[in-house]
PATORKOL-911923 format. One line per field, with one value per residue: x, y, z of N, C-alpha, C in turn; residue number from 1; residue in three letters; chain. Coordinates in nm, 4 decimals. Layout:
residues N
n.east = c(X  ...)
n.north = c(Y  ...)
n.up = c(Z  ...)
ca.east = c(X  ...)
ca.north = c(Y  ...)
ca.up = c(Z  ...)
c.east = c(X  ...)
c.north = c(Y  ...)
c.up = c(Z  ...)
nr = c(NUM  ...)
rest = c(ALA  ...)
kette = c(A  ...)
//
This chain:
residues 179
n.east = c(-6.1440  -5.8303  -5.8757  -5.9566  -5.7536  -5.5561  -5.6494  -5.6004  -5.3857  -5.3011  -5.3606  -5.2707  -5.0304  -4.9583  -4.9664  -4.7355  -4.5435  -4.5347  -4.4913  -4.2661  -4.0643  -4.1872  -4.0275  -3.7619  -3.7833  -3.7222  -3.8726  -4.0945  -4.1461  -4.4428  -4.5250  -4.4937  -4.6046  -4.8839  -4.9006  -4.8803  -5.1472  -5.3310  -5.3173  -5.3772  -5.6154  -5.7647  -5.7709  -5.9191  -6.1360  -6.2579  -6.2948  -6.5747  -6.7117  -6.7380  -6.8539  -7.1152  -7.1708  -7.2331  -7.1948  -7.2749  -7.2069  -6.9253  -6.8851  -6.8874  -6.7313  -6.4969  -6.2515  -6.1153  -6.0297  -5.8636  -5.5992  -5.5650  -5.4871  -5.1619  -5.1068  -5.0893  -4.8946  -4.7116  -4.6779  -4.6179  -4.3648  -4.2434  -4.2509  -4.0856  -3.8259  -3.8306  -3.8477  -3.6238  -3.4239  -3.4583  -3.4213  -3.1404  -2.9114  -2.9755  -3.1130  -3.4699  -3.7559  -4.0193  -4.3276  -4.4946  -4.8231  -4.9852  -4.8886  -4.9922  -5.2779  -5.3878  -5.1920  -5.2553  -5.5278  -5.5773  -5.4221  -5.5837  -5.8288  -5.8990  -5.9581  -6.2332  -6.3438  -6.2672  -6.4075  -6.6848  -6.7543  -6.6325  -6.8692  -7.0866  -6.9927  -7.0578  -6.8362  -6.7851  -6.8204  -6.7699  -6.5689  -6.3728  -6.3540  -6.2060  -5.9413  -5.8337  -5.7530  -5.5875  -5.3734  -5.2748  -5.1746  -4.9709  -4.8103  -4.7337  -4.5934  -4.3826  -4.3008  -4.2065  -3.9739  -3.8045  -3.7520  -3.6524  -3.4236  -3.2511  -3.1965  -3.0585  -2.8045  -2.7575  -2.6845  -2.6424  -2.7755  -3.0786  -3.3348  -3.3603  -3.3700  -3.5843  -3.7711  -3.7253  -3.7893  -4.0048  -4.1411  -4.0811  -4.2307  -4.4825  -4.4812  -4.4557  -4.7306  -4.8594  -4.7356  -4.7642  -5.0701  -5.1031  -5.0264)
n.north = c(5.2591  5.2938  5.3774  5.1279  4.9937  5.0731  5.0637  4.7911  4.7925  4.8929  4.7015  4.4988  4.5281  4.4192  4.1605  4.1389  4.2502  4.0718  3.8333  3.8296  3.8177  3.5438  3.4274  3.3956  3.1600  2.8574  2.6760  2.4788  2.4312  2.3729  2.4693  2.7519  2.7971  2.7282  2.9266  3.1190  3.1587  3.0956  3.3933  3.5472  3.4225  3.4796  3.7494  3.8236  3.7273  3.8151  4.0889  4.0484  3.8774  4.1177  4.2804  4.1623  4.1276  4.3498  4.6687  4.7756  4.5775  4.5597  4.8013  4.7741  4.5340  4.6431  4.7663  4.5414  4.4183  4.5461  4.5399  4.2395  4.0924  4.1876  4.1176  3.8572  3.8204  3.8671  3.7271  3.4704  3.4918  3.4977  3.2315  3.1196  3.1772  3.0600  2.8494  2.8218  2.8490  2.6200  2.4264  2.4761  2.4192  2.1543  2.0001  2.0375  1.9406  2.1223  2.1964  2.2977  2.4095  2.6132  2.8471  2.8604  2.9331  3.0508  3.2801  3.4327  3.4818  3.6280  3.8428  3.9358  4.0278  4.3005  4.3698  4.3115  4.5395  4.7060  4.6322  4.5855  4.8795  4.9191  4.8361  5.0166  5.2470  5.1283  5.0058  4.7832  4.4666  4.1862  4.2420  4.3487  4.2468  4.0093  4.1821  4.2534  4.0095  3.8725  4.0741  4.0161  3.7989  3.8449  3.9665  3.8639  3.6464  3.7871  3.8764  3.6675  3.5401  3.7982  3.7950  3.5345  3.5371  3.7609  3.5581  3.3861  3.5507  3.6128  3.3799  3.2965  3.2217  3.2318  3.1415  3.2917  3.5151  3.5621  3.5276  3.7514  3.9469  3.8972  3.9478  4.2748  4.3478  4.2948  4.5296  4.7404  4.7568  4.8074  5.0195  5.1998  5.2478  5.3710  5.6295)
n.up = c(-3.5637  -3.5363  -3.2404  -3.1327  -3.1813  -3.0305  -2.7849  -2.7194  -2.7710  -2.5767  -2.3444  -2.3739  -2.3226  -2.0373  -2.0734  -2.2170  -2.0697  -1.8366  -1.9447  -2.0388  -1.8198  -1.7666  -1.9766  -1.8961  -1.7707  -1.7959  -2.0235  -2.1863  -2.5604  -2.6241  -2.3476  -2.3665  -2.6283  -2.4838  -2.2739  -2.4546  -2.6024  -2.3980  -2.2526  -2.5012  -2.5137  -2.2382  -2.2614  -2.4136  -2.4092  -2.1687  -2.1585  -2.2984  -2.1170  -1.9480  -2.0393  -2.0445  -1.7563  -1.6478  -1.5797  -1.2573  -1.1056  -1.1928  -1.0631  -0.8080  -0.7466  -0.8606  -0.7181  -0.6090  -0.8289  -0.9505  -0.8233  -0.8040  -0.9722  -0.9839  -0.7256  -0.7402  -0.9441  -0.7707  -0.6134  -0.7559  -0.8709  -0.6372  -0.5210  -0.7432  -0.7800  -0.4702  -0.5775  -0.7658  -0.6245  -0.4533  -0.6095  -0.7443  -0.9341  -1.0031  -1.2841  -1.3420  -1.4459  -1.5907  -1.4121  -1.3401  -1.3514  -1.2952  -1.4568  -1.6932  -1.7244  -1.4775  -1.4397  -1.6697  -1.6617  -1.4328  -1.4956  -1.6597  -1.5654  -1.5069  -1.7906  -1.7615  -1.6975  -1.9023  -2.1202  -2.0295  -2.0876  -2.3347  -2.4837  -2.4115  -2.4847  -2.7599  -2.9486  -3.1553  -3.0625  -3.0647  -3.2961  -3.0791  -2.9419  -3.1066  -3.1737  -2.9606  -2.7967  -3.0370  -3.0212  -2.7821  -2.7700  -2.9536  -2.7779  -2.5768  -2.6707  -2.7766  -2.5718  -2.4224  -2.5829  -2.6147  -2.3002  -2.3240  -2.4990  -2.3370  -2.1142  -2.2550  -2.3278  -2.0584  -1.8874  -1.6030  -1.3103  -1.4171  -1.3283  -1.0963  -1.1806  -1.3515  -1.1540  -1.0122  -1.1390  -1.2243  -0.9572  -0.9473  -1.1707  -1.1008  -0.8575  -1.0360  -1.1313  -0.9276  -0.8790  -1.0692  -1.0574  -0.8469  -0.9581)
ca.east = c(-6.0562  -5.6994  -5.8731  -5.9633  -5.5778  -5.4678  -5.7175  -5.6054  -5.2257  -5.3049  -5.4507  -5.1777  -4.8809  -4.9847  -4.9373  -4.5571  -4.4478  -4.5443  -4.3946  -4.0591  -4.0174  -4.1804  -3.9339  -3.6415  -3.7730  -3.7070  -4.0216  -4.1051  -4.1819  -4.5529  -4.5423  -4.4728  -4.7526  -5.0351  -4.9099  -4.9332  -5.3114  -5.3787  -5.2916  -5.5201  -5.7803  -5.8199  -5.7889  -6.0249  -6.3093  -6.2657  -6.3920  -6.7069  -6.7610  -6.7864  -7.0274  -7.2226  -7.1863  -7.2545  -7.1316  -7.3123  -7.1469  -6.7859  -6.8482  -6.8721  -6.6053  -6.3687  -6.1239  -6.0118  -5.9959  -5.7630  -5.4939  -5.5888  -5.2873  -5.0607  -5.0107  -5.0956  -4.8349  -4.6253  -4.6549  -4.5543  -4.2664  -4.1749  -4.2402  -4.0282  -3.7436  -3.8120  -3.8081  -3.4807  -3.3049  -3.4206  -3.3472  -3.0042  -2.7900  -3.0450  -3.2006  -3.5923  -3.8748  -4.0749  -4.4469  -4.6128  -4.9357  -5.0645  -4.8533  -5.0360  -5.4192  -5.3619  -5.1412  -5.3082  -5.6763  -5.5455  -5.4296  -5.6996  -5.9648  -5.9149  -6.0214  -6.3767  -6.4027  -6.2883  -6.5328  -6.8427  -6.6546  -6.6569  -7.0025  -7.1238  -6.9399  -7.0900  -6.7530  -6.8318  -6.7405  -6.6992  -6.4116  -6.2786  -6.2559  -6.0569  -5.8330  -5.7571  -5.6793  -5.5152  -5.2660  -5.2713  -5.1094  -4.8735  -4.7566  -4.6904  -4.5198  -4.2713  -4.2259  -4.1438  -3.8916  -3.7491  -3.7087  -3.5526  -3.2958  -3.2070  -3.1301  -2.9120  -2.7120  -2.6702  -2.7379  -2.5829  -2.8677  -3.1944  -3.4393  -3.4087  -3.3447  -3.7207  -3.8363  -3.7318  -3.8426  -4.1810  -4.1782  -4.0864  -4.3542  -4.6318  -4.4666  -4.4529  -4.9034  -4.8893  -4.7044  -4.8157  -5.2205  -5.0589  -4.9775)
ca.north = c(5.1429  5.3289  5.4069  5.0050  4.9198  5.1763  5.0010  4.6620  4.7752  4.9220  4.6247  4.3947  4.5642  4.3448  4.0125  4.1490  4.2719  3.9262  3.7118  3.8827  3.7927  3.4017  3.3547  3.3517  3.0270  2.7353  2.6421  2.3641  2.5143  2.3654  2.5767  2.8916  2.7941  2.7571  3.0778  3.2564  3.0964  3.1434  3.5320  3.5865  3.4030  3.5793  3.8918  3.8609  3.6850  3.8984  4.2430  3.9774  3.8777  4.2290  4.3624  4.0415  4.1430  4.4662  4.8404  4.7921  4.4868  4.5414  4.8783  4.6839  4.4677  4.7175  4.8084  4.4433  4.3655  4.5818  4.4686  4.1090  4.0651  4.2542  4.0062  3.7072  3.7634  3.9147  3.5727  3.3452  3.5592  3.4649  3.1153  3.0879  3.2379  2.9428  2.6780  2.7803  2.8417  2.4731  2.3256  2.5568  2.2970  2.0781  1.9944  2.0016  1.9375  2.2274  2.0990  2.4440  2.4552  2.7332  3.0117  2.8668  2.9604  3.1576  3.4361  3.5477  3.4952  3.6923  3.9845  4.0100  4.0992  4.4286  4.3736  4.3288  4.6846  4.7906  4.5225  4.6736  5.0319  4.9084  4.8180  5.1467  5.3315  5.1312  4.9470  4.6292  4.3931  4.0708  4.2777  4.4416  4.0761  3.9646  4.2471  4.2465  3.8690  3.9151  4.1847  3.9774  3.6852  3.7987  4.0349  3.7305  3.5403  3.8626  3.9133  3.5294  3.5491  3.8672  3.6955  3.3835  3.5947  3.8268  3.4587  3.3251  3.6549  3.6338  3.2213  3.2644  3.2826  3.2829  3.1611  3.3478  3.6405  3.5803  3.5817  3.8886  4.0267  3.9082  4.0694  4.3551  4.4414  4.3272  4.5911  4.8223  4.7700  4.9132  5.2020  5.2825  5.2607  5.5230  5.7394)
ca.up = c(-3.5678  -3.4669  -3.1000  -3.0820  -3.2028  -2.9239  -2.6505  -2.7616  -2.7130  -2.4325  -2.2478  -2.4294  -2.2597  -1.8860  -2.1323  -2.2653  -1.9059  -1.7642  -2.0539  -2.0829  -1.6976  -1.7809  -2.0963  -1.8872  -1.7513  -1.8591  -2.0809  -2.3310  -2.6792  -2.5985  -2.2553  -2.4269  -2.6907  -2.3916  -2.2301  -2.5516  -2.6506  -2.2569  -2.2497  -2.6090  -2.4948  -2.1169  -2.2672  -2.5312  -2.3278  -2.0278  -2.2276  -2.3534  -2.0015  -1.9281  -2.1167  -1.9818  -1.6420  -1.6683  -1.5090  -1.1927  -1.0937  -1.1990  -0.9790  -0.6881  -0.7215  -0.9442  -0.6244  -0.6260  -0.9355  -0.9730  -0.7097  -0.7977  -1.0556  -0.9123  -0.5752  -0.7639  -0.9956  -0.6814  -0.5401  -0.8005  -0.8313  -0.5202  -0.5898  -0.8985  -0.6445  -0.3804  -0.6652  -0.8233  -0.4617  -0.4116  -0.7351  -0.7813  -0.9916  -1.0883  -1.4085  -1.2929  -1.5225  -1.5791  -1.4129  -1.3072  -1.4752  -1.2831  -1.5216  -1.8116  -1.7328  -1.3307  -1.4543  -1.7727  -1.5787  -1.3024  -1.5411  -1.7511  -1.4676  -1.5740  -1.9339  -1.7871  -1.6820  -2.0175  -2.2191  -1.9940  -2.1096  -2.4732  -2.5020  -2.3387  -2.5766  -2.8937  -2.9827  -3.1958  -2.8779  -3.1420  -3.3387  -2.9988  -2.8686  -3.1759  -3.1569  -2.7751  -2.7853  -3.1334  -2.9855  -2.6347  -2.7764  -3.0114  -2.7329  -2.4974  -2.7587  -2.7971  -2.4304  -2.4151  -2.7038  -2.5424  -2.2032  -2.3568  -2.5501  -2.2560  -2.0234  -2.3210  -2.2982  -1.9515  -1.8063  -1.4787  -1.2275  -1.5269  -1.2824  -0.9776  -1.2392  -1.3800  -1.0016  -0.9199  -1.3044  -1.2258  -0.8800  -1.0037  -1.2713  -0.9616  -0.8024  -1.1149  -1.1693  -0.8163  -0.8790  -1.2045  -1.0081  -0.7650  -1.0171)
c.east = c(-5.9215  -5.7418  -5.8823  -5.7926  -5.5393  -5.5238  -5.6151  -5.4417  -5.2262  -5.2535  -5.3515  -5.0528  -4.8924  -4.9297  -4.7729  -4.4854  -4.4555  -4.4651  -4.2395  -4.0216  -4.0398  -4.0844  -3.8085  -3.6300  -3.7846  -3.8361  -3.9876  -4.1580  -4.3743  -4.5970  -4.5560  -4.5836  -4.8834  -4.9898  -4.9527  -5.0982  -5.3893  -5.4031  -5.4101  -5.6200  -5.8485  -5.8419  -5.8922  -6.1479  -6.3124  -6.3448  -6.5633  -6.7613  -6.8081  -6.8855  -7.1277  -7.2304  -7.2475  -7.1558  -7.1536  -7.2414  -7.0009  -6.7860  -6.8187  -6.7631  -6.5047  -6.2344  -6.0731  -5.9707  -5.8834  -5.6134  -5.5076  -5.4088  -5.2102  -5.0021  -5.0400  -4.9389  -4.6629  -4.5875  -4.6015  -4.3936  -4.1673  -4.1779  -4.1492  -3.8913  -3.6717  -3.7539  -3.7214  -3.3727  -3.3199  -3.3988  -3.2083  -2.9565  -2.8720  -3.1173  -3.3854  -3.6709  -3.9779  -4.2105  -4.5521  -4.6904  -4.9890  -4.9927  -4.9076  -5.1959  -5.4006  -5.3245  -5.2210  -5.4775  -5.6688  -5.5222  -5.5163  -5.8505  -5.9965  -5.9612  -6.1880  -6.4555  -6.4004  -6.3749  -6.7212  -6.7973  -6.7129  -6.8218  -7.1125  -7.0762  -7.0009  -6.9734  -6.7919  -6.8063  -6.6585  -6.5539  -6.3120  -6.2559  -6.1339  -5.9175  -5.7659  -5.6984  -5.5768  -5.3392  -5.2133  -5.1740  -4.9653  -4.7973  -4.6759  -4.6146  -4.3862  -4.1978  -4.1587  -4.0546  -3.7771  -3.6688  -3.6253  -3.3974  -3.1782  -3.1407  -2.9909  -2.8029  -2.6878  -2.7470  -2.7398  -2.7653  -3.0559  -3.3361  -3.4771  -3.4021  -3.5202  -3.7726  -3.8414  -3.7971  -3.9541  -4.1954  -4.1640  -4.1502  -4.4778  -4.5915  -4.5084  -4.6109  -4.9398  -4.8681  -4.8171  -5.0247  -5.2111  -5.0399  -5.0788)
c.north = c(5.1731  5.3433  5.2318  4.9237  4.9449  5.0864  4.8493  4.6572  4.7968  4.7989  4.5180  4.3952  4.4707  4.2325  4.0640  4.1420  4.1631  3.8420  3.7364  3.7616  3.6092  3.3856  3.3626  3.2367  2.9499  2.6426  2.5883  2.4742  2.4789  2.4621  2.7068  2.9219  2.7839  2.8544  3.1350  3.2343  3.1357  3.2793  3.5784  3.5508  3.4948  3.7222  3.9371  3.8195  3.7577  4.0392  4.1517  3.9843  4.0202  4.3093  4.2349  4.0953  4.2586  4.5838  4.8124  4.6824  4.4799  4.7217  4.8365  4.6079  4.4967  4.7326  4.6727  4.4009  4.3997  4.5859  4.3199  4.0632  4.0775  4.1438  3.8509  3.6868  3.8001  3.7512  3.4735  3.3839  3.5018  3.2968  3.0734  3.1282  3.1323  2.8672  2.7189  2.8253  2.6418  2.4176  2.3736  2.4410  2.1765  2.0680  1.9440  1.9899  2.0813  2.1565  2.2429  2.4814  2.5695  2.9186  2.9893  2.9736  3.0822  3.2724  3.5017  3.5379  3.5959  3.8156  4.0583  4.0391  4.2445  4.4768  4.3209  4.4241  4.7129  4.7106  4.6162  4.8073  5.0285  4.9163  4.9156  5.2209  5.2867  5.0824  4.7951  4.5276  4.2431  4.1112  4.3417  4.3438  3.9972  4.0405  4.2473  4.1395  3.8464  3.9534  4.0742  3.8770  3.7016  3.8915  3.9259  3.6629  3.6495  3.8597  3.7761  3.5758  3.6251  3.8320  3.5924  3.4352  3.6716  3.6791  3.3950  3.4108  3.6584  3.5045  3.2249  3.2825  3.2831  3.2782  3.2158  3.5353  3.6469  3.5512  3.7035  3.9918  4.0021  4.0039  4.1745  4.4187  4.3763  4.4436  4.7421  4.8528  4.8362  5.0423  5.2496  5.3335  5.3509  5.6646  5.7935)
c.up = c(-3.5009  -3.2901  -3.0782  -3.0817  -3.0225  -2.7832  -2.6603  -2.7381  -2.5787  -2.3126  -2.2859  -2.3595  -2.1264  -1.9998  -2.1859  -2.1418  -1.8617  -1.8506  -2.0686  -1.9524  -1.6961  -1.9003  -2.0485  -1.7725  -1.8424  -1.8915  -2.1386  -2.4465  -2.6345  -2.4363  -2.3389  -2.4924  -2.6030  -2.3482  -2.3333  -2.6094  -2.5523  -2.2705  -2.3800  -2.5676  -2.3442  -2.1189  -2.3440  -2.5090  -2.2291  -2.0656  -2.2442  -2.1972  -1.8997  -1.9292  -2.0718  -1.8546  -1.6324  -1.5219  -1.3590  -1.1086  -1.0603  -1.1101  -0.8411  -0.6764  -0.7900  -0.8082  -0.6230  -0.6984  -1.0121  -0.9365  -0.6861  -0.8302  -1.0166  -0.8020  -0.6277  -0.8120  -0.8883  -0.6306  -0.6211  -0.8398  -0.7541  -0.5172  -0.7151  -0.8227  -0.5806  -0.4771  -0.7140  -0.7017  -0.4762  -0.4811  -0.7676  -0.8272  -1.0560  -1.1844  -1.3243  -1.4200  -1.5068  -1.5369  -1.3856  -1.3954  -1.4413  -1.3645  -1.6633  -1.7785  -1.5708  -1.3949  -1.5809  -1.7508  -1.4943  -1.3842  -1.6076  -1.6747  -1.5334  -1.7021  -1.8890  -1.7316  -1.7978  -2.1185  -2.1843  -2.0488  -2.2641  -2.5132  -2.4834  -2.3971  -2.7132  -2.9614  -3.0719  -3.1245  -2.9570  -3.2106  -3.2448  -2.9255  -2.9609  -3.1623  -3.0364  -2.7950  -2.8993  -3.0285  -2.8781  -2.6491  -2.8276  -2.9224  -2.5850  -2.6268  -2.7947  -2.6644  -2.4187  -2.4801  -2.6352  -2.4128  -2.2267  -2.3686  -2.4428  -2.1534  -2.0891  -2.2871  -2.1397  -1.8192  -1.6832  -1.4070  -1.3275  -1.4340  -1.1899  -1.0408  -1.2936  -1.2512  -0.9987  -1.0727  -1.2616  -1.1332  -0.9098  -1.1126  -1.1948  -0.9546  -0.8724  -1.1664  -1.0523  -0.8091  -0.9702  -1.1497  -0.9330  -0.8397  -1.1151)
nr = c(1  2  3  4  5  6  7  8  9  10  11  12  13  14  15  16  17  18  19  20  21  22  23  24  25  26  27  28  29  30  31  32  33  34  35  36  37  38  39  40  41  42  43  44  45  46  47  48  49  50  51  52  53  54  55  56  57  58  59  60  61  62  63  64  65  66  67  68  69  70  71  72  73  74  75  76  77  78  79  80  81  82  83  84  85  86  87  88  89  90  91  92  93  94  95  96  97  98  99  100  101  102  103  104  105  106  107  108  109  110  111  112  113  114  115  116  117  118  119  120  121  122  123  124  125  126  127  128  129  130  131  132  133  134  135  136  137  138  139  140  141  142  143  144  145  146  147  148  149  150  151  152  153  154  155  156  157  158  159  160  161  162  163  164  165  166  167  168  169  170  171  172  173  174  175  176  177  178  179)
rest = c(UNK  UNK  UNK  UNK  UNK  UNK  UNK  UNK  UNK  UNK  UNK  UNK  UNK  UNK  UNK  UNK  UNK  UNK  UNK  UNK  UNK  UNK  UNK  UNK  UNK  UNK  UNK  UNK  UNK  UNK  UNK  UNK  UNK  UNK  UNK  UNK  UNK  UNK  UNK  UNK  UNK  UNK  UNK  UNK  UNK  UNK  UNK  UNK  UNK  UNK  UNK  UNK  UNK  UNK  UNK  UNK  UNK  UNK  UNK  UNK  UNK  UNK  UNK  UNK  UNK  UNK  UNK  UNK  UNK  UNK  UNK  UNK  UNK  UNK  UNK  UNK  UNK  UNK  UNK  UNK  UNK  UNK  UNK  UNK  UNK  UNK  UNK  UNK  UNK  UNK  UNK  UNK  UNK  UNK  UNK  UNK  UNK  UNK  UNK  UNK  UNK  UNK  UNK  UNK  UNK  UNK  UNK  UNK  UNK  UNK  UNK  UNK  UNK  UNK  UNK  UNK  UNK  UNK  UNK  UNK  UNK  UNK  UNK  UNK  UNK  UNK  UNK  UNK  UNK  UNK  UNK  UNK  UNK  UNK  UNK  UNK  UNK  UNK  UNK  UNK  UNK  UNK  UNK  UNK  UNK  UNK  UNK  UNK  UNK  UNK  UNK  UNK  UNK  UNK  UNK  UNK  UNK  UNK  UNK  UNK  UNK  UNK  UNK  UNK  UNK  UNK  UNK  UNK  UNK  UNK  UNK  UNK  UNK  UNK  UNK  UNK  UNK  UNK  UNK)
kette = c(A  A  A  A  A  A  A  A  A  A  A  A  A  A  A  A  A  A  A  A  A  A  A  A  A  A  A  A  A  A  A  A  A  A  A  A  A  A  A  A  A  A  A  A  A  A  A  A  A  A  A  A  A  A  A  A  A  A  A  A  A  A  A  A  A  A  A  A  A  A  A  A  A  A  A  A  A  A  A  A  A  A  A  A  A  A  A  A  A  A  A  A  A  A  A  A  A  A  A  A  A  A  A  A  A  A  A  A  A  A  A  A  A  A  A  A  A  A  A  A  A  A  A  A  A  A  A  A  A  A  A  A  A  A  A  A  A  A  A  A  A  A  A  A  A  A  A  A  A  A  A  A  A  A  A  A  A  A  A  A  A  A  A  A  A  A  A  A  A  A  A  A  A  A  A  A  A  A  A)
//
């Protein structure tokens, strides 16, 4: 049970690093709630889908899967950037649905190497899906929180400040894969 916690933080830390950097946009309380439902659920069906697919499969398409996230979330990044250069001063509506379901689809690729992993090891896959998505959510709902708090403390600039926060932990799944 302590090695499934440990997997389950593991694999949770991609949903905090991303949420810190989305909670210093400007979200509805119902945004925040589909990111954080989003992030549990992609993380916790993505191991299932795993072990469905099987080993042979996710060998073949493991080298991208692993540099998927990384430039997706490099790109919206950069998008989140554009849109508060061009909105600077204006009150916009928040409408970007693609950081509800895109970004925590896009990170949790990688949870269906370790799902085929689990299953191949003999892991209970039903309690190592609750726990992943468990962890997944309430670790997005901190990084949000975190993010929010860090923009109050310092407003000037919040959304081109969660641009460059996102780019910067793409950048940081690259290193850390180098290393």
């Amino acid at each position: 049970m302590v090695t499934l916690l440990l997997l389950g933080f593991a694999l949770s830390l991609d949903s905090f690093r991303v949420s810190v950097g989305l909670g210093t946009l400007k979200l509805s309380r119902l945004r925040q709630f589909q990111i954080v439902i989003a992030f549990g659920l992609c993380d916790a069906i993505a191991p299932l889908i795993g072990l469905l697919i099987g080993k042979s499969l996710l060998e073949y398409i493991g080298p991208w899967v692993e540099h998927l996230g990384p430039l997706l979330l490099c790109a919206y990044g950069i998008y989140v950037i554009y849109i508060a250069r061009r909105y600077a001063g204006k009150e916009e509506a928040e409408t970007d649905r693609w950081m509800v379901l895109g970004l925590p689809l896009s990170l949790s690729l990688d949870n269906l190497v370790a799902g085929a992993s689990l299953g191949m090891i003999g892991f209970p896959i039903l309690l190592s899906v609750a726990i992943i998505g468990t962890m997944s959510a309430l670790f997005a709902f901190v990084g949000l929180r975190l993010g929010k708090t860090a923009v109050n403390l310092f407003p000037v600039g919040a959304e081109m400040i969660g641009g460059v926060v996102l780019i910067c932990i793409a950048i940081s799944f690259v290193v850390q894969d180098l290393f």
